[in-house]
C-alpha positions as CSV (number, residue, x, y, z in Angstrom):
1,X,143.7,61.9,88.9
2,X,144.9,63.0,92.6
3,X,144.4,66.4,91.8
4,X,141.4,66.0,90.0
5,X,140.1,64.3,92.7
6,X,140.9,67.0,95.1
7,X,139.3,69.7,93.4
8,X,136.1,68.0,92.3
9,X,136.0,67.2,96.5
10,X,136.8,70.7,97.5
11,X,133.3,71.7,95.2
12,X,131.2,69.0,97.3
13,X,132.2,70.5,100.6
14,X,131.3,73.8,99.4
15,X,128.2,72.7,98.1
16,X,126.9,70.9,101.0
17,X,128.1,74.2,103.3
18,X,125.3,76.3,101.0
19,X,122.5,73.9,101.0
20,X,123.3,73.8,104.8
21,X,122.8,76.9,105.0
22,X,119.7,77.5,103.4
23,X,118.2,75.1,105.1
24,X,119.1,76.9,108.7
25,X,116.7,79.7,106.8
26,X,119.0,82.5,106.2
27,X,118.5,84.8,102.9
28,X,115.2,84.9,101.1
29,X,113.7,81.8,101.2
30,X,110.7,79.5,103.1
31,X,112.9,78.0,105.4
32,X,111.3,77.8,108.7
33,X,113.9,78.2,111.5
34,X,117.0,80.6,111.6
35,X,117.5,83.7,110.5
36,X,115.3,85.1,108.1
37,X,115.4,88.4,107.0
38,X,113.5,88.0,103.6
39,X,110.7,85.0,103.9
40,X,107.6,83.8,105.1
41,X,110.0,81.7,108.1
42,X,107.4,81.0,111.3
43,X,110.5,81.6,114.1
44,X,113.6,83.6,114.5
45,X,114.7,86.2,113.9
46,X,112.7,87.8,110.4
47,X,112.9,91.5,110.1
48,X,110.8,91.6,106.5
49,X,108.4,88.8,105.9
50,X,105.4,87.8,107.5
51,X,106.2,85.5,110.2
52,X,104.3,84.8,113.4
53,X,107.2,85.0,116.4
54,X,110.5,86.6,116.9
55,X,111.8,89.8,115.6
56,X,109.5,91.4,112.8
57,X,109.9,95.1,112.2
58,X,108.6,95.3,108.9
59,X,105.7,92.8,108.4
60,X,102.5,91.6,109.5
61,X,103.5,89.4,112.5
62,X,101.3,88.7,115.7
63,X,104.1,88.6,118.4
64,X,107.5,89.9,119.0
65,X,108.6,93.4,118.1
66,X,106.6,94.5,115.1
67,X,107.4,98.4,115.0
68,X,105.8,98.7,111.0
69,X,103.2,96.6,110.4
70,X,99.5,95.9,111.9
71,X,100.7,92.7,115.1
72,X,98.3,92.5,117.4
73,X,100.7,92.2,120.0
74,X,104.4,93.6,121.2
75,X,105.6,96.8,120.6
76,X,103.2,98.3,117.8
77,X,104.3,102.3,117.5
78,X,103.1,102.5,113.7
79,X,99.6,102.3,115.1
80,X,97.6,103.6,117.6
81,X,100.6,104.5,120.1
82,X,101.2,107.8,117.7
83,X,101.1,107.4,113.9
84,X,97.9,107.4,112.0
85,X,96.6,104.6,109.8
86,X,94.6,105.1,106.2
87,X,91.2,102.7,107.3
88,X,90.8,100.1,104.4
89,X,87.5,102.9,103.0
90,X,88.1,106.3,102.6
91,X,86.6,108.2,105.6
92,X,83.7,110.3,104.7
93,X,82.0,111.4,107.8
94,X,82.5,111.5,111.4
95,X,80.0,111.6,114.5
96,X,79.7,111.9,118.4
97,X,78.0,109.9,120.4
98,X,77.4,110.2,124.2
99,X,74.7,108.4,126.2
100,X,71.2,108.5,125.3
101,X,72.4,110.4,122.1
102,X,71.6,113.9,122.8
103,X,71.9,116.9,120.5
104,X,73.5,118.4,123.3
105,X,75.1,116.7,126.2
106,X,74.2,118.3,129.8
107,X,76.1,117.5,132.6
108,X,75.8,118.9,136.2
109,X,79.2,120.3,137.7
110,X,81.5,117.2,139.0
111,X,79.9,115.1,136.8
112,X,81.4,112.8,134.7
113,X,80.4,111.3,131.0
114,X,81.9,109.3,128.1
115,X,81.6,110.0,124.9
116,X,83.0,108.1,121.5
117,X,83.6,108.7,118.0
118,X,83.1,106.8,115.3
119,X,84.3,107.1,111.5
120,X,82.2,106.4,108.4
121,X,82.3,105.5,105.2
122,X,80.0,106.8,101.9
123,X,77.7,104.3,102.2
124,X,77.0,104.8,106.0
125,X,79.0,101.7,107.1
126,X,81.4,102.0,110.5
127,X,84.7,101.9,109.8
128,X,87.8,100.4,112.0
129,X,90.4,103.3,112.8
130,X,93.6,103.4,114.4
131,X,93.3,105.2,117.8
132,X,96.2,107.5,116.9
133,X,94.1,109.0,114.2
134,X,91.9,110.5,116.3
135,X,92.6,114.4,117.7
136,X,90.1,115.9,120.4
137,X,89.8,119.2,121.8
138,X,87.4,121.9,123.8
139,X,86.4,125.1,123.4
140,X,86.7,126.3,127.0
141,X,88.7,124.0,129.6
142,X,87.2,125.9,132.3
143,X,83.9,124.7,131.7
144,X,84.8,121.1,130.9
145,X,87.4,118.7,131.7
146,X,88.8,116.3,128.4
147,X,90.1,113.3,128.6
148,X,91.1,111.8,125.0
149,X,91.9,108.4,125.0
150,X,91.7,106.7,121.3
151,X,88.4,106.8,119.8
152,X,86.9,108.0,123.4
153,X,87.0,110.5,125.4
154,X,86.1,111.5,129.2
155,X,84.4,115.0,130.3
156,X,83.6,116.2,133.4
157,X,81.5,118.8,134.2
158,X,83.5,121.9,135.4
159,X,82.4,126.1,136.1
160,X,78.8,126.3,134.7
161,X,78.5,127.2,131.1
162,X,78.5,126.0,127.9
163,X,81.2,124.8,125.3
164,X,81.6,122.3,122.5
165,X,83.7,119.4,122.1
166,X,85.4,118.5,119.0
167,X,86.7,115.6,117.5
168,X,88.7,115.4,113.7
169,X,89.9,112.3,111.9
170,X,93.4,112.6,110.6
171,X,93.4,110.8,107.2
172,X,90.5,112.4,106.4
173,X,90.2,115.7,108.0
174,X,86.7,115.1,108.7
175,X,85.4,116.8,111.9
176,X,82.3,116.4,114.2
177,X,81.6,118.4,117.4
178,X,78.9,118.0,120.6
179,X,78.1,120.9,122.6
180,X,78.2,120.5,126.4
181,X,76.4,122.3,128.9
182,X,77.4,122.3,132.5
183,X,74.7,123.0,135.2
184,X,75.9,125.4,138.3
185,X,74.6,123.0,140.9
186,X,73.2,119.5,140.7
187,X,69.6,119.5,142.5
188,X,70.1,120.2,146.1
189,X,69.5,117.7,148.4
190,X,66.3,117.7,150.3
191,X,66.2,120.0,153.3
192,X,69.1,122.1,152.5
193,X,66.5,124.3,149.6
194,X,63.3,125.0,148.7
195,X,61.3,125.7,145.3
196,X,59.4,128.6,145.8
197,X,58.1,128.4,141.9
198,X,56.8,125.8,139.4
199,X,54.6,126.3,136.6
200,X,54.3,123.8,133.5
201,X,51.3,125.6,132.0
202,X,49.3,122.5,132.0
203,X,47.0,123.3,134.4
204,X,44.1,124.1,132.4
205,X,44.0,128.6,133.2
206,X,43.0,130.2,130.3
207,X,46.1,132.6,130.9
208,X,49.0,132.7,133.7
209,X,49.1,134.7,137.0
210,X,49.7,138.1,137.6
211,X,53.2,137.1,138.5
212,X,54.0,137.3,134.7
213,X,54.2,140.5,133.1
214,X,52.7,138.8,129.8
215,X,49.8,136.2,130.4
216,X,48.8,134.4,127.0
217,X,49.2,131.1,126.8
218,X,49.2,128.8,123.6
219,X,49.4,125.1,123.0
220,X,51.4,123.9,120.0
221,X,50.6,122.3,117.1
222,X,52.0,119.2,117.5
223,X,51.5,117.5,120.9
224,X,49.2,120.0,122.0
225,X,51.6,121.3,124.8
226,X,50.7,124.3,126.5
227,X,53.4,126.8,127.0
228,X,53.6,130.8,127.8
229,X,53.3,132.8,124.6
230,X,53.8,133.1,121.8
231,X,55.4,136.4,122.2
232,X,57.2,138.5,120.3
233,X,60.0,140.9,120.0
234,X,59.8,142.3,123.8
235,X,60.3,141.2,127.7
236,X,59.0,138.8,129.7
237,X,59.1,139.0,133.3
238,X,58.3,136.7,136.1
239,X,58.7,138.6,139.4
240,X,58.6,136.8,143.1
241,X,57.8,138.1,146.6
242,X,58.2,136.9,149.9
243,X,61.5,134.4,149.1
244,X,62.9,132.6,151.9
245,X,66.2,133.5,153.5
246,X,68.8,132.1,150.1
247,X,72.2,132.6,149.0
248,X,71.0,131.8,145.1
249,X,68.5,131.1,143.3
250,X,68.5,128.1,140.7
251,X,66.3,128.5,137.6
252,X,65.4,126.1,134.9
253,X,63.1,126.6,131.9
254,X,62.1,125.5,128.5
255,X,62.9,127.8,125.4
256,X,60.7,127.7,122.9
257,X,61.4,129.2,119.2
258,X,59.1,129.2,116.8
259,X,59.5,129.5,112.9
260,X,62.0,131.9,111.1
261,X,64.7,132.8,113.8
262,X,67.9,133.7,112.0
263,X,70.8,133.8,114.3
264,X,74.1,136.0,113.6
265,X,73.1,136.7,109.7
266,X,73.3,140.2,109.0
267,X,70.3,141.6,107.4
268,X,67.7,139.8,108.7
269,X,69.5,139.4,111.9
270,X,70.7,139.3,114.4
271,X,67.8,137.2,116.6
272,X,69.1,136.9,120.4
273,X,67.7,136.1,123.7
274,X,68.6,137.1,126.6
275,X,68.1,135.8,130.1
276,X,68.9,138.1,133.2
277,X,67.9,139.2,136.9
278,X,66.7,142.8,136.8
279,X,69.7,144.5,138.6
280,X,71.4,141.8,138.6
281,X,73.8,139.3,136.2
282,X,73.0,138.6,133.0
283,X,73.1,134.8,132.6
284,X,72.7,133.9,128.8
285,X,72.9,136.6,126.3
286,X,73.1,134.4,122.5
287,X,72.2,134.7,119.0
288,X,69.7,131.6,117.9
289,X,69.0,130.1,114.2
290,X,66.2,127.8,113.4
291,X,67.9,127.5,109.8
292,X,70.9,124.6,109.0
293,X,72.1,127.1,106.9
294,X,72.1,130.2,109.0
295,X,75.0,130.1,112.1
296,X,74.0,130.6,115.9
297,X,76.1,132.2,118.3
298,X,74.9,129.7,120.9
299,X,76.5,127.7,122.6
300,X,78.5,130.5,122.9
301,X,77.7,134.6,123.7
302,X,76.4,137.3,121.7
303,X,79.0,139.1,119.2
304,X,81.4,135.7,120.0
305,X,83.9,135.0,117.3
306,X,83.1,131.3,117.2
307,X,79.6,130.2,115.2
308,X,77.5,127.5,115.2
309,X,74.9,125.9,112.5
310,X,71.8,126.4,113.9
311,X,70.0,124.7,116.4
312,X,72.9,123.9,117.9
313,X,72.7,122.4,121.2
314,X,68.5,122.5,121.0
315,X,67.1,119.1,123.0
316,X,64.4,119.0,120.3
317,X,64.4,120.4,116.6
318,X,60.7,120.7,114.5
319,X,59.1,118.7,117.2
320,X,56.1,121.5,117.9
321,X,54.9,121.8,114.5
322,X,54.7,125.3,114.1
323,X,55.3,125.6,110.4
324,X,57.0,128.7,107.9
325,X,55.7,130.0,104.8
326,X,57.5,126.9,102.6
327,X,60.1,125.5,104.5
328,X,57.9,122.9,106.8
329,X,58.0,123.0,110.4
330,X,60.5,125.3,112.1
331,X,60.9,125.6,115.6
332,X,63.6,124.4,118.4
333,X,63.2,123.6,122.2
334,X,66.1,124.7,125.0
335,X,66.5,123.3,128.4
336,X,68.3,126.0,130.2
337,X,69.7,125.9,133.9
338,X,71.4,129.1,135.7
339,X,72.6,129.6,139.0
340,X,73.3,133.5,140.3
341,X,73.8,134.8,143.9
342,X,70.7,136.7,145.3
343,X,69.7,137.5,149.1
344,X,66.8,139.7,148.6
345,X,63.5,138.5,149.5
346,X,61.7,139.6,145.7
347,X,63.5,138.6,142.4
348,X,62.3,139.7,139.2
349,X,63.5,137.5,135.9
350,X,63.4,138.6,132.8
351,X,63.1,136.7,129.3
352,X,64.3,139.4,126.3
353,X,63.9,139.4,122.8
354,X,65.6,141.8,121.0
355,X,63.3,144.9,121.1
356,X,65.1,147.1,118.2
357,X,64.2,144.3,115.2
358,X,60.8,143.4,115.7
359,X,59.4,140.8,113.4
360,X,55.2,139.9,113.7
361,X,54.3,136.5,115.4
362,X,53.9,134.7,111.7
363,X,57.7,135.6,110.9
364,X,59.2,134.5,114.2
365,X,58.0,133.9,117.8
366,X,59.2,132.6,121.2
367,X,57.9,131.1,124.7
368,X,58.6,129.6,128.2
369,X,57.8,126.4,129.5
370,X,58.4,124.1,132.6
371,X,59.3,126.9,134.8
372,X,61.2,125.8,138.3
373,X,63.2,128.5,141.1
374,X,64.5,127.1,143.5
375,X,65.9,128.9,146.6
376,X,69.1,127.8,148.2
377,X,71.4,128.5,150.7
């Protein structure tokens, strides 16, 4: 009976060592204090569960060191400090958006600009994505200045010019892009410039001055705006006399491009314009397409590697309502700004449509408005 006795107390004191134990929350349990590296436990130390404080590197908890899971606070590196996140939808399209939403963002050099993306599903709904799985980049650093930071991203204006900005999803590989156009100069201040000329076209002539080489003027469809042309396959030039003493000469314009302009595609292209001073620097020289399905060398140059759906970068698309053959309205509106050097006291500018592929005024046409030089030091 002694021994019995012994034993049967040796078993008790084991037992109550285990259910001690337990209940301090170690091993896989609910307890809720201890260590816990299998449970739901609220506190300590639980490396796999889902608890809400203390050491969690594998679950779902809000505090403490949570290096796997989705915590809203702590140390978080399996989120958006480096390692992309599936979003709870599949991704199926991506977008840029900068302020007021333009096709194309213009910004004067120096100036800054912020600019977001935003992921979305098949049914057009916003989806919430990990900052990490975003990826930006630019075309030409020497025109713009890119910030990436998460879903956003800062520019700033840099050497006149033009380049795009893109953006790409990592989950989903889905890409969008924005093209950016940086202006030489930002207005000059009063007093330091003057605008020697400005013609909008909307002042009731039946034609323009003699300071055009080409005089008709049109007024569109829609709208009714009045605008130099339509021209065709040939060079327009607006020449100045009598400029005051200048270092440069600022110049801003409207393109106009009416109906079946057809970019880079061989065959029926290419369609270019180019912008110049006569004996002087050639300031945008670009293929153009009025067609989603044809590509544009535009933003970029002439004969660039890099293409670009068409209308690319255009402020307004089918806005004029020139319309061709079946397709519906076709036609695109620029806003173009240059800066060259120039001393002389005349300046000639020319407007140039390729001469060697002429097309009649029905295929595809062209035209200037909101004309502005300004001379400055």
């Amino acid at each position: 009976m002694s021994q019995l006795f012994k034993i049967s107390a040796a078993y008790l004191s084991a037992a109550a060592a285990v259910l001690a134990f337990g209940m301090a929350g170690c091993g896989g349990g609910g307890g809720t204090s201890g260590n816990n590296p299998g449970g739901g436990g609220t506190s300590g130390n639980n490396p796999g569960g889902g608890g809400t404080s203390g050491n969690n590197p594998g679950g779902g908890g809000t505090s403490g060191n949570n290096p796997g899971g989705g915590g809203t606070s702590g140390n978080n590196p399996g989120g958006d400090n480096g390692t992309p996140v599936t979003p709870a939808r599949p991704v199926a399209r991506v977008a840029i958006s900068a302020p007021g939403d333009p096709a194309a963002l213009s910004l004067n050099r120096g100036e800054a600009s912020t600019v977001t993306a935003t992921a979305y599903d098949a049914a057009g709904q916003a989806l919430v994505v990990s900052g990490a799985n975003w990826t930006w980049t630019v075309d030409n650093t020497n025109t713009l200045a890119l910030s990436p930071s998460a879903a956003q991203a800062q520019l700033i204006g840099q050497d006149a010019g033009s380049t795009v900005i893109h953006v790409r999803e990592a989950t989903s590989g889905q890409e969008a892009q924005l093209p950016v156009v940086v202006n030489a100069v930002a207005p000059p201040a009063p007093g330091t410039a003057a605008a020697v000329y400005t013609n909008d076209f909307e002042n009731g002539a039946a034609q323009a001055g003699p300071e055009w080489s080409k005089r008709t003027i049109s007024a569109t469809p829609a709208g009714g705006r009045r605008f130099l042309g339509e021209l065709g396959d040939e060079t327009l030039r607006l020449s100045l006399t009598n400029l005051p003493t200048h270092g440069r000469l600022l110049i801003r314009y409207d393109l106009y491009l009416i109906r079946s302009w057809d970019g880079s595609a061989a065959g029926v292209g290419p369609d270019f314009f180019r912008f110049d001073l006569e004996n002087g620097p050639t300031l945008l020289n670009a293929t153009f397409s009025n067609f989603n399905g044809l590509l544009q060398s535009y933003p970029g140059s002439l004969g660039s590697a890099t293409q670009y759906p068409g209308q690319t970068g255009a402020r307004e698309m089918n806005t004029l309502g020139y319309v061709y053959n079946t397709v519906g309205v076709t036609d695109s509106v620029y806003h173009f700004e240059h800066t060259a050097p120039h001393t002389a006291s005349n300046a000639v500018l020319r407007f140039i449509v390729d001469p060697t592929n002429p097309e009649g005024l029905n295929n595809e046409s062209w035209g200037v408005d909101n004309v502005e030089v300004i001379a400055a030091p």
